[in-house]
C-alpha positions as CSV (number, residue, x, y, z in Angstrom):
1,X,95.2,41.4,-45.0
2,X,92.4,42.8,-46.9
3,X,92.5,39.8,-49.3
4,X,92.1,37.7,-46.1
5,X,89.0,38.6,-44.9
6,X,87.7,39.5,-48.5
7,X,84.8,41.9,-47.2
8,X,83.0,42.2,-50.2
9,X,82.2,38.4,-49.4
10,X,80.9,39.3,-46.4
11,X,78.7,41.8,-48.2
12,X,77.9,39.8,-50.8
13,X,76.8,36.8,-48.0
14,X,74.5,39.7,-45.9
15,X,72.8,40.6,-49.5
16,X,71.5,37.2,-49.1
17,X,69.0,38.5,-46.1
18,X,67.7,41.1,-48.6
19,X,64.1,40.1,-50.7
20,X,63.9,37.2,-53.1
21,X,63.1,39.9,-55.4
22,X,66.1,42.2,-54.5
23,X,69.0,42.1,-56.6
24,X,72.2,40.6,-55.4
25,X,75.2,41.4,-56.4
26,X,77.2,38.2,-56.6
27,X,74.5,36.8,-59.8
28,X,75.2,40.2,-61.4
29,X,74.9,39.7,-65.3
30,X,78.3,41.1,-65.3
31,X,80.3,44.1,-66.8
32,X,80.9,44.9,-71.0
33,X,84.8,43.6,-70.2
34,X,85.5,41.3,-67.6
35,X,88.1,42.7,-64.7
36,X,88.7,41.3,-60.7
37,X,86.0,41.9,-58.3
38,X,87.3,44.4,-55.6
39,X,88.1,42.5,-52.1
40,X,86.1,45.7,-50.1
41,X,83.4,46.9,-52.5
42,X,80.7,44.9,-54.2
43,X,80.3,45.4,-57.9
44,X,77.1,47.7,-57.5
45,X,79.0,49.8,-54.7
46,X,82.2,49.9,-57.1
47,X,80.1,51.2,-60.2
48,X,78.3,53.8,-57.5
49,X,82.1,55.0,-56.9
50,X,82.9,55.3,-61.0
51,X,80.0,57.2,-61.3
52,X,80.7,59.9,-58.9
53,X,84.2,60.3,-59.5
54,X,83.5,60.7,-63.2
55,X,83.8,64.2,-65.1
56,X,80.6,63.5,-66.3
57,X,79.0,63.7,-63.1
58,X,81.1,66.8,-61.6
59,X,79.7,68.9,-64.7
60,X,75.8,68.5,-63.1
61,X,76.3,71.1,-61.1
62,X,76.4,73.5,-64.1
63,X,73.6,72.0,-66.0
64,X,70.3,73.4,-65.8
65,X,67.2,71.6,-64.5
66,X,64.1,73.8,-65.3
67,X,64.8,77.2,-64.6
68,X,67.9,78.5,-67.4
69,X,71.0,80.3,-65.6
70,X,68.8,81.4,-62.5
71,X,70.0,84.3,-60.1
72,X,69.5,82.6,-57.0
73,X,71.2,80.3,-55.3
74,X,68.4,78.0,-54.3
75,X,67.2,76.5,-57.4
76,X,67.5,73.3,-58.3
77,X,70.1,72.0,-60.6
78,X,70.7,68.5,-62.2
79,X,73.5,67.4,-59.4
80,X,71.3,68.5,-56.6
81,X,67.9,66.9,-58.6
82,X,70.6,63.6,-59.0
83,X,71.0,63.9,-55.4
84,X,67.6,64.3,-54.3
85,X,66.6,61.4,-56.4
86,X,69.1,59.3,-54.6
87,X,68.1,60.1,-51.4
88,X,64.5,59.3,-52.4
89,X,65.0,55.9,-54.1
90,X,67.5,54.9,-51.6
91,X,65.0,55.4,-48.9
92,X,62.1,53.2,-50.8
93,X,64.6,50.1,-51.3
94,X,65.9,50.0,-47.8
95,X,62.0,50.3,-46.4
96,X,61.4,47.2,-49.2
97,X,64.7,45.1,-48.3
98,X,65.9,46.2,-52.1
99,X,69.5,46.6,-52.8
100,X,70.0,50.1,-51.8
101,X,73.9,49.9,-53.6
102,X,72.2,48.8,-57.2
103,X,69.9,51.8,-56.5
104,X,72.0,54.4,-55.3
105,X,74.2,53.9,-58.6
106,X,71.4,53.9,-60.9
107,X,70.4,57.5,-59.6
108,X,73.4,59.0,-59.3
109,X,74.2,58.0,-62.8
110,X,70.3,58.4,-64.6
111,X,71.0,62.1,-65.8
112,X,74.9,62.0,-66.5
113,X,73.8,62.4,-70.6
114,X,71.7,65.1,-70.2
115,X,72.2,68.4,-72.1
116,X,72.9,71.9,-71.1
117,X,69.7,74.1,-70.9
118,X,67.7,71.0,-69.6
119,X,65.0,69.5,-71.6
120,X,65.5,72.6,-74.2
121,X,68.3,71.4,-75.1
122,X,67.6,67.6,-75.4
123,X,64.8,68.9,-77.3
124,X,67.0,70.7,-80.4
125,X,69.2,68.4,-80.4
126,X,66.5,65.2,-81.3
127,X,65.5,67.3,-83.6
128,X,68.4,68.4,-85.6
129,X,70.5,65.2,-85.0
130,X,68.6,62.6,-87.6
131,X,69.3,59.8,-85.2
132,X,67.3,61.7,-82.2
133,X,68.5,62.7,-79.4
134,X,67.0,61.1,-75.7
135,X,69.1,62.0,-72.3
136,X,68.5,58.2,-71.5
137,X,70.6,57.0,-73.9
138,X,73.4,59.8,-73.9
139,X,73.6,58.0,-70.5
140,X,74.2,54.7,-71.2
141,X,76.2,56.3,-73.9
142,X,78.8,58.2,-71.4
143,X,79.3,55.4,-68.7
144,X,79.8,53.0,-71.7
145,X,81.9,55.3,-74.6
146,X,82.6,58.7,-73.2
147,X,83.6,58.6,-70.3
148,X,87.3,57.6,-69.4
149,X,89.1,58.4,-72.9
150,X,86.8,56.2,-74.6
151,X,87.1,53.4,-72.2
152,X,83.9,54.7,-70.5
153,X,83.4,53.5,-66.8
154,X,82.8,50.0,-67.4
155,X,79.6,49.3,-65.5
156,X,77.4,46.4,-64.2
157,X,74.6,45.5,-66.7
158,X,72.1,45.7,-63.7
159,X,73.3,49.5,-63.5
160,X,73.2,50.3,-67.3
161,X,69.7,48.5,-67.7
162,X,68.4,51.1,-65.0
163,X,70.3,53.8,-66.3
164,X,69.0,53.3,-70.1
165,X,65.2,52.7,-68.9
166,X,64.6,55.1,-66.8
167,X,63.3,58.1,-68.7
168,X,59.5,58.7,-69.4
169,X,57.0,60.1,-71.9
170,X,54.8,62.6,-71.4
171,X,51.8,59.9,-70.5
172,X,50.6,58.9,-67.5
173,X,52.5,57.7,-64.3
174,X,52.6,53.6,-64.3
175,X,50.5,53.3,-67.4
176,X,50.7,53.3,-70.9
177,X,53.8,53.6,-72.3
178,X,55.8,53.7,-68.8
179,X,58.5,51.3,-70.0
180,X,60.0,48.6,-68.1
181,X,63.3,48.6,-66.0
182,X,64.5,45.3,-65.6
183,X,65.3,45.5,-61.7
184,X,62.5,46.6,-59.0
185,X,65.6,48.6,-57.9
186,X,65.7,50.5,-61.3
187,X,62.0,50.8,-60.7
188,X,62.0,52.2,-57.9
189,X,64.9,55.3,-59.2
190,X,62.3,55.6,-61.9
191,X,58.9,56.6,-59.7
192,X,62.3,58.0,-57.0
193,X,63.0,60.6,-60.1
194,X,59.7,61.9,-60.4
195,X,58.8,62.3,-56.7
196,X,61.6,64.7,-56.8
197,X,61.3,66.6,-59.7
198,X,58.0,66.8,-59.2
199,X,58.3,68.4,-55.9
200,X,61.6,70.7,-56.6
201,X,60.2,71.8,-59.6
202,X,56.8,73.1,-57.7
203,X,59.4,74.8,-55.7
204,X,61.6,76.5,-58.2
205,X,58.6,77.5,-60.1
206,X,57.0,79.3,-56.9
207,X,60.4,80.5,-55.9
208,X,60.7,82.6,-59.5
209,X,56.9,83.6,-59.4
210,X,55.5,81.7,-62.1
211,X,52.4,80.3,-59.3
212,X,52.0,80.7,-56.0
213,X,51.0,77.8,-53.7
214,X,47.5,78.7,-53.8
215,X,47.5,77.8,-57.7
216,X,48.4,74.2,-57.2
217,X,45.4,71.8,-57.8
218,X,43.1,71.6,-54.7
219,X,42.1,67.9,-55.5
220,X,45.9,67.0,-55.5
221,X,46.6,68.6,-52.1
222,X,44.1,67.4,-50.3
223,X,45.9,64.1,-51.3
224,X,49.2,64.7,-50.9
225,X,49.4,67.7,-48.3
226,X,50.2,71.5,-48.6
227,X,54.2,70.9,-48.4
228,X,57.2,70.2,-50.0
229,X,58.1,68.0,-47.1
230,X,54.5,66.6,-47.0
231,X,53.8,65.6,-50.7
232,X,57.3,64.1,-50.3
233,X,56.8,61.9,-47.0
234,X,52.9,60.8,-48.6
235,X,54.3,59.9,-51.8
236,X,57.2,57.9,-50.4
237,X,55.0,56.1,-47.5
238,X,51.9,55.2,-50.3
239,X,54.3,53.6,-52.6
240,X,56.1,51.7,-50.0
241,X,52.9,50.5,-48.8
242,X,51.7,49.8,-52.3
243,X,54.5,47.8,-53.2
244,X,55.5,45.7,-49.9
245,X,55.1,42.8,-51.8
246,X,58.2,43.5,-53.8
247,X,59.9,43.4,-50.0
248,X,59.1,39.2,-49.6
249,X,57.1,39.7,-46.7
250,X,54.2,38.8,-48.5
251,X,53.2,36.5,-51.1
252,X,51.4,37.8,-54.5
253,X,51.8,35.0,-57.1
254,X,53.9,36.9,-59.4
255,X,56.7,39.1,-59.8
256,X,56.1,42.5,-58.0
257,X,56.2,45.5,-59.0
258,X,57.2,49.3,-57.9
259,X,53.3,51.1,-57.3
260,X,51.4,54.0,-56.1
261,X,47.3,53.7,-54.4
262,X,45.2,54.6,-57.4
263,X,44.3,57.7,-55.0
264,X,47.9,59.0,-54.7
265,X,48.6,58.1,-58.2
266,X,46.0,60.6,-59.6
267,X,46.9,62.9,-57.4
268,X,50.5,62.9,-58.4
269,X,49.6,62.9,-62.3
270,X,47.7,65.7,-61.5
271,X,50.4,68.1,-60.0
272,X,52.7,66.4,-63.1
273,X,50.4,67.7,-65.6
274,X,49.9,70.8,-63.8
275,X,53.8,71.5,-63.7
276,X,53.4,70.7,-67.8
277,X,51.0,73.1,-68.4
278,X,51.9,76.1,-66.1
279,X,56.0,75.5,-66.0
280,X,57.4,73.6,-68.5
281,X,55.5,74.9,-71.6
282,X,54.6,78.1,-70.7
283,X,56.5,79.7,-68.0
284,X,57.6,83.2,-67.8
285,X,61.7,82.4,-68.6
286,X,60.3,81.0,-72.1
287,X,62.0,83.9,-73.5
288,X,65.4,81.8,-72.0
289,X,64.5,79.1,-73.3
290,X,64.5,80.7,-76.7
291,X,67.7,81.9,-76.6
292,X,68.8,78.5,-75.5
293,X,67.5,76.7,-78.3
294,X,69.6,79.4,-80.5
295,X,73.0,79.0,-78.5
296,X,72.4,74.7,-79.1
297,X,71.3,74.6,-82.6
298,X,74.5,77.4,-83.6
299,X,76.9,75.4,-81.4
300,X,75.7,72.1,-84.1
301,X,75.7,74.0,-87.1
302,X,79.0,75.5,-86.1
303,X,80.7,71.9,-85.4
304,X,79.1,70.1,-88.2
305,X,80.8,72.8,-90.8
306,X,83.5,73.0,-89.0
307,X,84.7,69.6,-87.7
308,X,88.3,70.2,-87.1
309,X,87.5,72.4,-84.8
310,X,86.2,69.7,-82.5
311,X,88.7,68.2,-79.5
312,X,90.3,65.6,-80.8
313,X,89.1,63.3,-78.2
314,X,85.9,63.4,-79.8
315,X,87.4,62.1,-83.0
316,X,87.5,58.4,-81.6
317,X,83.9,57.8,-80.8
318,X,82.3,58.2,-84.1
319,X,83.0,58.1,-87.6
320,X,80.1,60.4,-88.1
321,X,80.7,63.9,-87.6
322,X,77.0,65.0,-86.4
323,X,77.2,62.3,-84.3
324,X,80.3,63.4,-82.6
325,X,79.0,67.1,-82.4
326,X,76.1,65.7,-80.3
327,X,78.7,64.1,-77.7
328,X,80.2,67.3,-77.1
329,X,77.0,69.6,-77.0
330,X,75.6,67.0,-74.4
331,X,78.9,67.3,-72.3
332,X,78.8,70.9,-72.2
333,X,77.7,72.8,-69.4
334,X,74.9,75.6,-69.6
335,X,77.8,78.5,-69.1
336,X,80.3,76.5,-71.0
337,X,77.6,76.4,-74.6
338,X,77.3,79.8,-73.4
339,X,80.9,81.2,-73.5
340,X,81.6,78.8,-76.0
341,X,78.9,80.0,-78.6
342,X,80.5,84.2,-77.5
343,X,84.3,83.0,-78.3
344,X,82.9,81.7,-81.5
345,X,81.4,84.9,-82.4
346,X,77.9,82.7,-83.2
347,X,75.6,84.9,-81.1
348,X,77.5,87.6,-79.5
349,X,77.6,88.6,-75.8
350,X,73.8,90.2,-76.0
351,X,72.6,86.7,-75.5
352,X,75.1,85.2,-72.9
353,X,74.6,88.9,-71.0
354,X,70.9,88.3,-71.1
355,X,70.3,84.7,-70.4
């Protein structure tokens, strides 16, 4: 019956009201191996269904996003930032007649490689692996290798391109050295993932103490309003309004792209670089953090001497040992490194009492 009235046709024939610059399905580039299409589910909504019923994506919940192991039950981790960046980007796309499927997938599967410990972690681990170490490509990494027994989860290119490109560098928003996502839907999970963390992490730090409100930059609030809720809506509104040419309603000459107002965009780098200099690099858990870096880099050394040690599934995804210890340190959960480095004897329950 299904068969019948094949409803990912119907889909697939509705995607064709979207943009001229949205993404449709049907053209996707296609998948690493070729398999049937699924008679309900496009192929963007069947690789958003992978990706959420994946391991990978269960163990966000235990990974840390800023703030190491915290004691409250409010703070932010990377499932709930994953969330919150979905909810964001899904919200821009629909407002510019964008695929919302395309972008739901690539948010919910952006952070799947990322580390225990957060960016401490990603840190050691670029610099004691001699390949380097970026969460970006541990992504693409696990939805293409990791995941499944080795099979990984098989995705859209569409999803993997978004997946691989979105990560930033420390420079400005939309300038320099941004990078380019192939997709104005990956574009938009891109700016989506910033808007969040940007705002969550303003939280979290206030929440623990490290500022108070009345520390954020007065020439960025005046912009963007004295919220969470506020910065959130104007940030969301400014670059739908910025970008409505990516939504076909207008005509620019060229391809569009995913923007802020030069007003709103300074306003934004502004709290980002604030959140750099007052969180990230010098907050008060940086003591944590320390710790952190001790339980990663013992958990490698450990591995790398010891490679039989290692679960044998690991054993199939690299004929390099070091590079096999970094797939399993990037699976691993903050408490999991944790009890892991205690059973090993490498650091001793001190540090997993006092992190």
């Amino acid at each position: 019956m299904i068969e019948r009235l094949n409803i990912r046709q119907r889909t697939e024939e509705w995607e064709e009201h979207l943009s001229p610059h949205a993404t449709r399905s049907r053209l996707s580039q296609g998948r690493q191996r070729d398999e049937a299409p699924c008679p309900i589910r496009t192929a963007f909504q069947r690789d958003r269904d992978r990706i959420i019923h994946s391991k990978s994506f269960r163990r966000l919940k235990h990974k840390t996003q800023v703030f190491i192991a915290p004691t409250g039950d409010h703070y932010v981790t990377r499932l709930t930032h994953t969330l919150e960046v979905a909810q964001i980007a899904r919200t821009i796309a629909r407002a510019l007649n964008l695929n919302e499927d395309l972008t739901e997938a690539v948010a919910l599967g952006h952070d799947l490689g990322h580390t225990p410990f957060g960016h401490v972690g990603e840190d050691v681990l670029n610099e004691l692996y001699h390949g380097g170490f970026r969460h970006n490509e541990q992504s693409q990494r696990t939805v293409d290798l990791l995941e499944n027994d080795g099979r990984g989860l098989n995705l859209t290119w569409e999803v993997r391109d978004g997946i691989v490109n979105h990560s930033k560098t420390g420079v400005s928003m939309l300038g320099e050295g941004w990078g380019k996502v192939n997709t104005l839907e990956g574009e938009v999970v891109k700016i989506a993932d910033i808007v969040a963390y940007i705002n969550h992490d303003i939280g979290d730090a206030i929440r623990a103490g490290i500022i108070t409100p009345g520390d954020l930059p007065i020439s960025a609030v005046r912009v963007l309003g004295n919220t969470h809720s506020q910065r959130i809506n104007t940030m969301v509104v400014n670059i739908v309004e910025t970008s409505w040419s990516a939504s076909g309603n207008t005509s620019t000459g060229g391809w569009p792209g995913i923007n802020m107002s030069p007003e709103v965009l300074q306003a934004t780098d502004t709290l980002r670089q604030f959140l750099f200099e007052r969180v990230y690099n010098q907050h008060a858990a940086e003591e944590e953090a320390g710790k952190a870096r001790v339980v990663v880099r013992q958990l490698y050394e450990y591995f790398n001497r010891h490679e039989n040690k290692l679960p044998a599934e690991y054993s199939i995804h690299s004929d390099e040992v070091a590079r096999r210890v970094v797939d399993y340190i990037a699976g691993m959960t903050d408490q999991y490194a944790l009890r892991l480095a205690e059973e090993l004897s490498l650091t001793g329950d001190k540090v997993k009492r006092e992190i």
